[in-house]
C-alpha positions, 0 to 999 in steps of 0.5 A: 868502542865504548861509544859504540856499546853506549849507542847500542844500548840506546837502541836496545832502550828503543826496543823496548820502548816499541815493545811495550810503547803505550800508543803508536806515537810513541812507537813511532818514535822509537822506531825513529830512535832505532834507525838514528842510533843504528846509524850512529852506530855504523858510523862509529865502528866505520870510523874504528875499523877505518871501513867505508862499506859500513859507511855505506851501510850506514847511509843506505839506513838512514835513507830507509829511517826517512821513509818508515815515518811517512809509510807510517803516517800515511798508514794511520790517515788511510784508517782514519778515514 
């Protein structure tokens, strides 16, 4: 369960990070952050409550953290343009 609060502390960290991120890059990153501490995080209290629907949930997440960056980048070539 400590690994869990660890994780969850990291993802705080990211939070602020995409509050107070200096440019978009570096929030970029730390949405990135968001999404792969999330999924560490269910993954984790899958494991400690022996639960496969947040297994599940945990997956769904990483499949929507793949697709933000590029929703993002196509974003920012559209304005470049």
């Amino acid at each position: 369960m400590w690994l869990a609060c660890l994780l969850l502390l990291t993802v705080l960290l990211g939070l602020w990070r995409v509050w107070r991120g200096p440019d978009l890059v570096n929030r970029l990153l730390a949405i990135q952050l968001l999404g792969s501490g999330g999924v560490a995080v269910l993954l984790v209290l899958s494991l400690a409550f022996s639960d496969t629907a947040l297994l599940e949930v945990a997956l769904v997440l990483a499949l929507l953290a793949a697709v933000v960056p590029a929703a993002f980048v196509h974003r920012l070539k559209r304005e470049h343009k």
